[in-house]
ZAFI-342105 format. One record per residue (C-alpha): residue in one letter; x negated, y, z; residue number from 1. Coordinates in nm, 4 decimals, always signed. Layout:
<pts>
@rest a	xx X	yy Y	zz Z	nr NUM
...
</pts>
This chain:
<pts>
@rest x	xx +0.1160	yy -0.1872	zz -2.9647	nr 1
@rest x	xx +0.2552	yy -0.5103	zz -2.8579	nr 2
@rest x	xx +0.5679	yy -0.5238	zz -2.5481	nr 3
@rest x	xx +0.5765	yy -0.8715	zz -2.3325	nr 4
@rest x	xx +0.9112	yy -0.8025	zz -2.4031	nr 5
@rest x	xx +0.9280	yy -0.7791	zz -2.7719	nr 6
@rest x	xx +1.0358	yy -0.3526	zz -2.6795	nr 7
@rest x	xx +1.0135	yy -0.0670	zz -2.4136	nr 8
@rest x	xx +1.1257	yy -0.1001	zz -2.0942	nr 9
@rest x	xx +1.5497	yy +0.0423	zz -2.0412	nr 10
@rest x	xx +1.4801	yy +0.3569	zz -1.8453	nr 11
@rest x	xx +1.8176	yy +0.4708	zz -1.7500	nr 12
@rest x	xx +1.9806	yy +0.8779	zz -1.8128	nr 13
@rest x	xx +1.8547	yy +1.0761	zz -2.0573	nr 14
@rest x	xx +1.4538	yy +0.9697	zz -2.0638	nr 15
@rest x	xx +1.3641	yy +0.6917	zz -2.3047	nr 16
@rest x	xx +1.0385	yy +0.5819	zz -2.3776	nr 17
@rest x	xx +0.9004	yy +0.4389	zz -2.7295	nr 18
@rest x	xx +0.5093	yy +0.3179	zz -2.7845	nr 19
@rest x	xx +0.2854	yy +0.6336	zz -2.8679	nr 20
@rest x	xx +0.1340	yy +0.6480	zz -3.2013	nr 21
@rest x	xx -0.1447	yy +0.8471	zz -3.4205	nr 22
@rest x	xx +0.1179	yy +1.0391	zz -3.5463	nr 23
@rest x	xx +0.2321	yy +1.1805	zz -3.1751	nr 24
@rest x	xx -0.1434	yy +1.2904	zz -3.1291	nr 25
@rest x	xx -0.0247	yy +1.6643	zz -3.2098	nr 26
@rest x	xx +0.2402	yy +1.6800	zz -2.9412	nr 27
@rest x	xx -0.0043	yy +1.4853	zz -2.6911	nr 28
@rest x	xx -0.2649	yy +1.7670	zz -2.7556	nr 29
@rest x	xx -0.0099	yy +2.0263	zz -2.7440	nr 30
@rest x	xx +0.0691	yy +1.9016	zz -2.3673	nr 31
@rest x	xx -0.3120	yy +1.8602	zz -2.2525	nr 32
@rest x	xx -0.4305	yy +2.2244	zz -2.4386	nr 33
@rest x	xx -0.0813	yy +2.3498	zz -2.2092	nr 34
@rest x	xx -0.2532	yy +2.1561	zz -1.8793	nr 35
@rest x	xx -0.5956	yy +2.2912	zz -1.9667	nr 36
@rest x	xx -0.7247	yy +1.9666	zz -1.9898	nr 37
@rest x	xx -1.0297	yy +1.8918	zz -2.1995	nr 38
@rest x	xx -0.9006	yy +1.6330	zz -2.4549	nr 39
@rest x	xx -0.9732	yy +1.7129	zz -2.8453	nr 40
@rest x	xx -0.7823	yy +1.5370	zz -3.1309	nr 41
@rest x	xx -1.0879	yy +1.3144	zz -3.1365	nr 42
@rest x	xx -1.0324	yy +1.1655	zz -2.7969	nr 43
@rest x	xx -0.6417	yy +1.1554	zz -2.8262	nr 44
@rest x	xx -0.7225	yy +0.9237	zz -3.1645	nr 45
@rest x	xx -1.0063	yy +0.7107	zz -2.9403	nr 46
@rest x	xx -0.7620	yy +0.6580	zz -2.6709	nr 47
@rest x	xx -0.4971	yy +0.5304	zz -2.9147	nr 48
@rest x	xx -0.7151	yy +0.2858	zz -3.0843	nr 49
@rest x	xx -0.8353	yy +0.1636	zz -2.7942	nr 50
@rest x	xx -0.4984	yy +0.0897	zz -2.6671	nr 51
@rest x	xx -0.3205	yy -0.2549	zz -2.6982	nr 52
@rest x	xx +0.0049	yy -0.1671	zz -2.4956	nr 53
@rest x	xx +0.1225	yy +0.0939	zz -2.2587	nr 54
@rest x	xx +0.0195	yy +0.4002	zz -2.4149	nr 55
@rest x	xx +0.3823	yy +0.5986	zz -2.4722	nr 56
@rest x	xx +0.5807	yy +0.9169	zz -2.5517	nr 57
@rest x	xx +0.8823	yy +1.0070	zz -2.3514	nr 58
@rest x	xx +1.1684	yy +1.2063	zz -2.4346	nr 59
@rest x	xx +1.4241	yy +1.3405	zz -2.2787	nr 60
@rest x	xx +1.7781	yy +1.4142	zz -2.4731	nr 61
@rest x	xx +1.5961	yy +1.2895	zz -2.7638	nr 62
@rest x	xx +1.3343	yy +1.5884	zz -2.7261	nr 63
@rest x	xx +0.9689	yy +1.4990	zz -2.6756	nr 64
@rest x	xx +0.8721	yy +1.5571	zz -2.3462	nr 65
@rest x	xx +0.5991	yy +1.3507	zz -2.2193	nr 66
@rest x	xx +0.3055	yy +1.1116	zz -2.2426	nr 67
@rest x	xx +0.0810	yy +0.8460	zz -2.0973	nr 68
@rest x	xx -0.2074	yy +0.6541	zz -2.2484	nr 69
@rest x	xx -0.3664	yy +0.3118	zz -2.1237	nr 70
@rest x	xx -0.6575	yy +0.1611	zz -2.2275	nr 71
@rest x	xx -0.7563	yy -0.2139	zz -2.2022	nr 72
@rest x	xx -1.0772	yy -0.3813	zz -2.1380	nr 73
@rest x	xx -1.1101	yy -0.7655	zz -2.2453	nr 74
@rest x	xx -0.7561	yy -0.8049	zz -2.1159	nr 75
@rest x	xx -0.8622	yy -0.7998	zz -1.7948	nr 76
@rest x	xx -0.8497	yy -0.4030	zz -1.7027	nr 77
@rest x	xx -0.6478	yy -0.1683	zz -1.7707	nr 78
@rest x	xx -0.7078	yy +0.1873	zz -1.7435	nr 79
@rest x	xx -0.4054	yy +0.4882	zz -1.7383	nr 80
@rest x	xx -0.4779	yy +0.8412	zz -1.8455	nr 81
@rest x	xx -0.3182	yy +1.1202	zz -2.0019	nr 82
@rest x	xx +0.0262	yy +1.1284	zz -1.8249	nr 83
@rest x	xx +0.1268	yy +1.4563	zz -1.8990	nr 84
@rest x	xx +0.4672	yy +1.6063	zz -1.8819	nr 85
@rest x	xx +0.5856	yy +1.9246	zz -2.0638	nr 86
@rest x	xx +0.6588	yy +2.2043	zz -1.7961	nr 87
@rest x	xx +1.0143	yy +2.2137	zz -1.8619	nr 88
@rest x	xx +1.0996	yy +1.8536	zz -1.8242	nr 89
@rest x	xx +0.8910	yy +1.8553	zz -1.4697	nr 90
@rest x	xx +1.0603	yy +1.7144	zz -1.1763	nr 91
@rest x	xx +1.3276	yy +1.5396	zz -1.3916	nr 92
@rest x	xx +1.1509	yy +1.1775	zz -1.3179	nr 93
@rest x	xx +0.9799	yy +1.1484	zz -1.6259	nr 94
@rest x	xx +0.6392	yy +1.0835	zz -1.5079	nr 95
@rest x	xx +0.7151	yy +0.8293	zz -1.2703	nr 96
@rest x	xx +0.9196	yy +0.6437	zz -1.5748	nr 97
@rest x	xx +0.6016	yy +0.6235	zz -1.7981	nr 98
@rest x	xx +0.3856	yy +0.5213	zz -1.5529	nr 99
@rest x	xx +0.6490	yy +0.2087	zz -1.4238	nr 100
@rest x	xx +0.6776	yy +0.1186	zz -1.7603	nr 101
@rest x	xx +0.2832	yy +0.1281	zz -1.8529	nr 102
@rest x	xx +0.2250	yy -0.0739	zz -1.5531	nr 103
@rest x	xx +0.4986	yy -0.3137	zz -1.6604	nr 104
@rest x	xx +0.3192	yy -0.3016	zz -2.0487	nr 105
@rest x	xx -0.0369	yy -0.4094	zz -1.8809	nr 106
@rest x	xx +0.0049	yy -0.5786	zz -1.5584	nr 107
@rest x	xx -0.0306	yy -0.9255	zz -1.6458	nr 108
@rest x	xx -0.3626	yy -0.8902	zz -1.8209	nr 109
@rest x	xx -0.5205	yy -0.7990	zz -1.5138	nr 110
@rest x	xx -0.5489	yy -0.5003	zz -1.2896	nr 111
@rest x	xx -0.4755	yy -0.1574	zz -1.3428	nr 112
@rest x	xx -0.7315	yy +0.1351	zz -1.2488	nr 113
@rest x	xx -0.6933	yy +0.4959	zz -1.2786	nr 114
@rest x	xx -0.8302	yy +0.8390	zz -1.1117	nr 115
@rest x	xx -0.6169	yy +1.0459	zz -0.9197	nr 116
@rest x	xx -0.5795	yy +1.4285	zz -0.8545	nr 117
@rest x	xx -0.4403	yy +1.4983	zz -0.4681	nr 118
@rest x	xx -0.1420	yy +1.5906	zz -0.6184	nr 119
@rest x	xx -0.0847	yy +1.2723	zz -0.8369	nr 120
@rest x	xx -0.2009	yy +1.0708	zz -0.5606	nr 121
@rest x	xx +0.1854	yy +1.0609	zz -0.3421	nr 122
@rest x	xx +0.3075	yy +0.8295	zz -0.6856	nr 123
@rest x	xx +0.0656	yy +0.6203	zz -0.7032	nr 124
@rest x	xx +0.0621	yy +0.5528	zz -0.3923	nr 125
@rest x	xx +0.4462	yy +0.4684	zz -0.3431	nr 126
@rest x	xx +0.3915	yy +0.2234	zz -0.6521	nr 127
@rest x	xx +0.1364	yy +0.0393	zz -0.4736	nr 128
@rest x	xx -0.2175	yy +0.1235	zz -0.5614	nr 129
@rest x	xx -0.4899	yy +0.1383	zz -0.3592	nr 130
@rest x	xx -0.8112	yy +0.3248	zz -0.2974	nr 131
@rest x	xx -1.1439	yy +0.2046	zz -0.4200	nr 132
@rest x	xx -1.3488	yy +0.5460	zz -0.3828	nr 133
@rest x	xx -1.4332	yy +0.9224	zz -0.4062	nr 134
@rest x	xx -1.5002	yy +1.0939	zz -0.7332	nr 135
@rest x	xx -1.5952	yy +1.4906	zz -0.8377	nr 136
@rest x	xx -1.5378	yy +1.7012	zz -1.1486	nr 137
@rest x	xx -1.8472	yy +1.8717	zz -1.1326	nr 138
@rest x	xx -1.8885	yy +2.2575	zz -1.3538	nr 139
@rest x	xx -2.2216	yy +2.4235	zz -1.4813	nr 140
@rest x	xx -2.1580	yy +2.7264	zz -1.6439	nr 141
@rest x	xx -2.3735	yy +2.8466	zz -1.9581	nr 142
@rest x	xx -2.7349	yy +2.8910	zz -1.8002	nr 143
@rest x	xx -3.0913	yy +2.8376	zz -1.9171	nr 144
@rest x	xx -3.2197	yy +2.4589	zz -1.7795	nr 145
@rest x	xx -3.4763	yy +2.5708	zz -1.5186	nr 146
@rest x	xx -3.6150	yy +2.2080	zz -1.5303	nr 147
@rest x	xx -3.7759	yy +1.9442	zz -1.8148	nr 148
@rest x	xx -3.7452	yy +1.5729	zz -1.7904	nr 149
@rest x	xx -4.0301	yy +1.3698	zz -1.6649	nr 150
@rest x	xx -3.9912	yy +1.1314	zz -1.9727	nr 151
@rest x	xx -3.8255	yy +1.2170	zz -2.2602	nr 152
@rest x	xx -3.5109	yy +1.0120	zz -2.3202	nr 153
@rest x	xx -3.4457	yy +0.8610	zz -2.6939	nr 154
@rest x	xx -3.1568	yy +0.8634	zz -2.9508	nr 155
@rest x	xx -2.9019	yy +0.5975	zz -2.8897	nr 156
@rest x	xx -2.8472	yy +0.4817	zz -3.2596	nr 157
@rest x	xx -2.6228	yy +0.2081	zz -3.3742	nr 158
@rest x	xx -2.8957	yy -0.0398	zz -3.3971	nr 159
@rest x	xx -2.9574	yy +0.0514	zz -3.0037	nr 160
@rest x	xx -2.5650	yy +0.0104	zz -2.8974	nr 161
@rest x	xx -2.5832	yy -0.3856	zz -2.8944	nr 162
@rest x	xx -2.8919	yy -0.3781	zz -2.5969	nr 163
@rest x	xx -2.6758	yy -0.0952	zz -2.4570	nr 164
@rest x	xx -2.3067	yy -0.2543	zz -2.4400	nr 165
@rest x	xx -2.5207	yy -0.5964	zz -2.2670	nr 166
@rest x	xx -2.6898	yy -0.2944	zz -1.9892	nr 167
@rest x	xx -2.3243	yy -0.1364	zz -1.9523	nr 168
@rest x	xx -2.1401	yy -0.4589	zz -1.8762	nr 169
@rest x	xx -2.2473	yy -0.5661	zz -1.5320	nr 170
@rest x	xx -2.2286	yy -0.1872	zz -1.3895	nr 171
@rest x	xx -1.8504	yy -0.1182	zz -1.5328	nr 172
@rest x	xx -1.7235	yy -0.4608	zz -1.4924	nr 173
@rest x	xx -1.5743	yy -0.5698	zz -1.8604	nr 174
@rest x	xx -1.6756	yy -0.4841	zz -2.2366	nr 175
@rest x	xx -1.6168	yy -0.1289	zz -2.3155	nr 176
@rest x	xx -1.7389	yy -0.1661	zz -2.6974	nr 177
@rest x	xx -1.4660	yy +0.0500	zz -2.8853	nr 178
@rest x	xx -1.4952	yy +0.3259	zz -2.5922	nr 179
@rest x	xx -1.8651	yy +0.3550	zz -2.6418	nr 180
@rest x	xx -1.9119	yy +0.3128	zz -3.0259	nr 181
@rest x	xx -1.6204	yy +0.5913	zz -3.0063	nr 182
@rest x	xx -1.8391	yy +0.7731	zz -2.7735	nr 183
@rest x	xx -2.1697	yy +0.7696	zz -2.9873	nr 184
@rest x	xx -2.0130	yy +0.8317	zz -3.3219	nr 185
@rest x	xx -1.8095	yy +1.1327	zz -3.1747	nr 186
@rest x	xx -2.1047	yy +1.3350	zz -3.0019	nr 187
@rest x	xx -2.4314	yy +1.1804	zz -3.1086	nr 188
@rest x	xx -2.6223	yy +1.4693	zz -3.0017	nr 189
@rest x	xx -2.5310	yy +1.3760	zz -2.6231	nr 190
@rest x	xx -2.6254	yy +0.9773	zz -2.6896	nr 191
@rest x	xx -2.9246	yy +0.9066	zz -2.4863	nr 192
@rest x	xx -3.1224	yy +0.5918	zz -2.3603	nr 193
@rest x	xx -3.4016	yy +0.5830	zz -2.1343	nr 194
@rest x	xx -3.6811	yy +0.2782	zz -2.2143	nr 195
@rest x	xx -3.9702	yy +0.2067	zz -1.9603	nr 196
@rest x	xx -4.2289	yy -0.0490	zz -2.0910	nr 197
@rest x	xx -4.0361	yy -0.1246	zz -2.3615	nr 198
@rest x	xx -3.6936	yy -0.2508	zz -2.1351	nr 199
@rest x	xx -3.3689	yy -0.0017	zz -2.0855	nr 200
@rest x	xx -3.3482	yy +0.1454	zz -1.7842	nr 201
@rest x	xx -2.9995	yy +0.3682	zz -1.8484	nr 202
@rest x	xx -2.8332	yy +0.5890	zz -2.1006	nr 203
@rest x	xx -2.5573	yy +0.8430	zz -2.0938	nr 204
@rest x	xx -2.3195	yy +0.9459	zz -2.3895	nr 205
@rest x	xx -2.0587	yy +1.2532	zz -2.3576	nr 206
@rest x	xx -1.7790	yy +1.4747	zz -2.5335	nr 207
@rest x	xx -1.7584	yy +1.8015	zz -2.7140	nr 208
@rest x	xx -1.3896	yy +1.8888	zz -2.5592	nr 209
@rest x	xx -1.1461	yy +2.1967	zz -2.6005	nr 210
@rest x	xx -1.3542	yy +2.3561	zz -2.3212	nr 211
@rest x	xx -1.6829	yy +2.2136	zz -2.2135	nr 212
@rest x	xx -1.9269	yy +1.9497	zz -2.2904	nr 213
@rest x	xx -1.8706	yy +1.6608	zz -2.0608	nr 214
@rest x	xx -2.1792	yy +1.4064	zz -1.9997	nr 215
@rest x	xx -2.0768	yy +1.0903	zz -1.8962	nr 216
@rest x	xx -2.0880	yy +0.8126	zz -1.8389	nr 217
@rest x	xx -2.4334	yy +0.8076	zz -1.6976	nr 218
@rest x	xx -2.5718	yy +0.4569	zz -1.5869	nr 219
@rest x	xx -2.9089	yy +0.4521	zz -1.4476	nr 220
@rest x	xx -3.1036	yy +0.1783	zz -1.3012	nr 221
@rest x	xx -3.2705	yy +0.4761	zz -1.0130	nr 222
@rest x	xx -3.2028	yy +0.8425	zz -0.9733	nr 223
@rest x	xx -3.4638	yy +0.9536	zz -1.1278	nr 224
@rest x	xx -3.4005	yy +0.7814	zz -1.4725	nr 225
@rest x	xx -3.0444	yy +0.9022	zz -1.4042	nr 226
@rest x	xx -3.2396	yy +1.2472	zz -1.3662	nr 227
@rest x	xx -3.4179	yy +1.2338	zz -1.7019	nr 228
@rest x	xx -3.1231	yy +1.1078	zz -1.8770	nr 229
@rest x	xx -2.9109	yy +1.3903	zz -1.7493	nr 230
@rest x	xx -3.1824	yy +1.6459	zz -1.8245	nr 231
@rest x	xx -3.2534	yy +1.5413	zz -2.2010	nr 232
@rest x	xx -2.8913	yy +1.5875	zz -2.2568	nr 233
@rest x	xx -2.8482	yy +1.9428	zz -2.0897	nr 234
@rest x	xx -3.1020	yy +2.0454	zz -2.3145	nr 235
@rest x	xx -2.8800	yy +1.9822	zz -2.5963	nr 236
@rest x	xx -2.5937	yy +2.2091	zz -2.3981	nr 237
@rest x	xx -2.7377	yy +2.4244	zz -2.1473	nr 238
@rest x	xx -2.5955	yy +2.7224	zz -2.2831	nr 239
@rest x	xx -2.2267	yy +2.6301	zz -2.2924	nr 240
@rest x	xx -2.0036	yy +2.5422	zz -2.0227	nr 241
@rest x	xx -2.0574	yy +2.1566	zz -1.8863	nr 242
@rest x	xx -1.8814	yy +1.9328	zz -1.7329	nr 243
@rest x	xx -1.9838	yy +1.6284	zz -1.5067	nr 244
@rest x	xx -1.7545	yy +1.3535	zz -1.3521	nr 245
@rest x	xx -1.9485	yy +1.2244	zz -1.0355	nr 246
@rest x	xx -1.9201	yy +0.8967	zz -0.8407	nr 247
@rest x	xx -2.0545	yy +1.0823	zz -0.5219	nr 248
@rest x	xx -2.2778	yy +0.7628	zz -0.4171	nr 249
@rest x	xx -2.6187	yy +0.8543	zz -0.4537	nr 250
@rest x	xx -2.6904	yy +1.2133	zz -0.1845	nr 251
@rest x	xx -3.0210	yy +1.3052	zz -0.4015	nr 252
@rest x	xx -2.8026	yy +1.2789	zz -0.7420	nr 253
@rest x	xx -2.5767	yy +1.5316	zz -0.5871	nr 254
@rest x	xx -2.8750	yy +1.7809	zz -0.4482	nr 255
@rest x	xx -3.0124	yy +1.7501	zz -0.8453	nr 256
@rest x	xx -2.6963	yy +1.8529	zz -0.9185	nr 257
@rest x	xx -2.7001	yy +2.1540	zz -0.7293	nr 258
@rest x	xx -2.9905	yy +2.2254	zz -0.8052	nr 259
@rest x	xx -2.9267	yy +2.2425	zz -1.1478	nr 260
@rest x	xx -2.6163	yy +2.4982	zz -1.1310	nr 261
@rest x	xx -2.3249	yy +2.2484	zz -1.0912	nr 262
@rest x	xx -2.0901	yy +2.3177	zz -0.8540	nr 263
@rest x	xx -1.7997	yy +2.0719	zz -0.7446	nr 264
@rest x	xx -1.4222	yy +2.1735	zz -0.9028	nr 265
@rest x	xx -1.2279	yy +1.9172	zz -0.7598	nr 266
@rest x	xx -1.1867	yy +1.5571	zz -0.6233	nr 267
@rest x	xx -1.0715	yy +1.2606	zz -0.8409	nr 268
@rest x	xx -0.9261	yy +0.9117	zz -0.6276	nr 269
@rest x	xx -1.0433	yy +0.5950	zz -0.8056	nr 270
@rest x	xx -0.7146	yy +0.3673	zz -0.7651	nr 271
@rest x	xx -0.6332	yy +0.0020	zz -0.8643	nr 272
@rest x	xx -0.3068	yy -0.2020	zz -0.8612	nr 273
@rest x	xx -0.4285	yy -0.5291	zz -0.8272	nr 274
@rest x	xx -0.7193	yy -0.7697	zz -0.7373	nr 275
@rest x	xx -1.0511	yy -0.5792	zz -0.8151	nr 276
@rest x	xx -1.4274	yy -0.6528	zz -0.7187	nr 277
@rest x	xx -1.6098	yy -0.3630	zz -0.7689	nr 278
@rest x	xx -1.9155	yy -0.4627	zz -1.0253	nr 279
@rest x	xx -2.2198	yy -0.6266	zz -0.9414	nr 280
@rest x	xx -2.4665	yy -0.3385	zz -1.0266	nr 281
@rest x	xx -2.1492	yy -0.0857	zz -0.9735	nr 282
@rest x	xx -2.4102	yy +0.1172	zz -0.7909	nr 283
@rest x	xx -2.6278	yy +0.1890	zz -1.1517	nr 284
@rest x	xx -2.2767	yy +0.4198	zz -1.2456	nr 285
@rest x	xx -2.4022	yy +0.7814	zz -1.1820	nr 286
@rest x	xx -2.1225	yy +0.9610	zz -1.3614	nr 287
@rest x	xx -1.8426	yy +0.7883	zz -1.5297	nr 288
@rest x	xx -1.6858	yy +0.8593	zz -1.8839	nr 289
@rest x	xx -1.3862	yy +1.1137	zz -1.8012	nr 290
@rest x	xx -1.0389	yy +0.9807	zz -1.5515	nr 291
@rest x	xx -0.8084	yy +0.8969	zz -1.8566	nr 292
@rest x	xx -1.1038	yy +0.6234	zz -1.9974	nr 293
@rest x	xx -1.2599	yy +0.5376	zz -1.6692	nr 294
</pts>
């Protein structure tokens, strides 16, 4: 992980910051098992790889204490997640230091995204972002799937990724190769495309985390291949917990999703700092991939 500056930003007192590595990804899943986040070792490791500046540990007196990751996409967006502080270095100014000093790591690549939780959302706001749109952390508990797909969706294998990563691009905006591969190789069993007449018409991957299946992202060209998709992976999970990060746009994805036992948890801000265009087919984005990847 590469400063503009050659090294970390000077924070002043007792907090200094150094660039997160692989070998912090115990103390980073210590903090996000403590918030009762979802995040395995897995996804800490994915995050990290995926990372070329901005992703870093705090500590305060010299004792870990906090961290934030970003991810960047073709140098052009940059996405911040997992800014986590330990409960007893809260309040001490900790998280607002990481998060200056990732925006200072990524800013001049391009524009920086990330989903925000209400109580985030006072921060980010003060540093300057601004809101793009509404988003839901959906939960269905362990039930049996009252419902079959219409058409059954396939296995997305490597040899499928390349025709996937070219349908992905124009709905999320920039190349998200490493996330997906990551994605696929991590949870194949949730890796789904849907083909009509022999052309892709969507596909969803997910995550086995510390406490419930997530599906996501799911890009559809219509709701009802978003429907099939979603259905063909539930099958694979209907009997644990799952969970479901919705965009909110489409009112008969959200009635399928009652239907089918979800029921909304809480509401996630999508945020930029920056110029940003939202995609040309950003409508296609049924559910994205979790808040710390976008």
């Amino acid at each position: 992980m590469n400063w503009q500056s050659g090294a970390p930003p000077e924070v002043s007192g007792p907090i200094s910051l150094r660039p997160m590595t692989v070998q912090d990804i115990p103390f980073g899943l210590k903090l996000s098992i403590l918030a009762g986040w979802n995040q395995t070792e897995a996804d800490w490791a994915m995050l990290l790889e995926q990372s070329t500046a901005g992703s870093l540990l705090a500590c305060y007196n010299r004792i870990e204490a906090g961290t934030i990751t970003t991810v960047t996409y073709q140098k052009q967006l940059n996405w911040v997640g997992m800014m986590l502080v330990a409960p007893e270095f809260q309040r001490l100014g900790i998280g607002t230091a990481l998060l200056r000093a990732a925006i200072q790591a990524v800013e001049v690549p391009g524009v920086v995204c990330l989903d925000a939780t209400s109580a985030g959302k006072p921060l980010y706001d003060m540093l300057g972002f601004q809101d793009l749109y509404r988003l839901g952390r959906w939960l269905r508990p362990p039930a049996s799937l009252g419902m079959q797909p219409a058409v059954q969706c396939h296995p997305l294998s490597q040899e499928s990724l390349p025709a996937i990563l070219a349908y992905d691009h124009p709905v999320f905006g920039a190349d998200r190769t490493g996330i997906l591969c990551a994605l696929q190789r991590n949870a194949p069993s949730l890796a789904l495309f849907a083909e009509y007449d022999h052309e892709i018409k969507g596909f969803c991957l997910g995550r086995i985390g510390q406490k419930y299946v997530q599906i996501g992202p799911v890009i559809a060209d219509r709701l009802e291949v978003a429907r099939d998709l979603l259905l063909s992976a539930l099958q694979t999970c209907a009997h644990q917990p799952v969970i479901l990060d919705n965009t909110l746009h489409h009112p008969g994805w959200n009635q399928l999703l009652h239907d089918l036992g979800f029921v909304e948890q809480r509401p996630f801000i999508r945020m930029r700092l920056g110029e940003f265009i939202l995609p040309e087919h950003h409508a296609k984005q049924f559910a994205i991939a979790g808040p710390e990847i976008g």
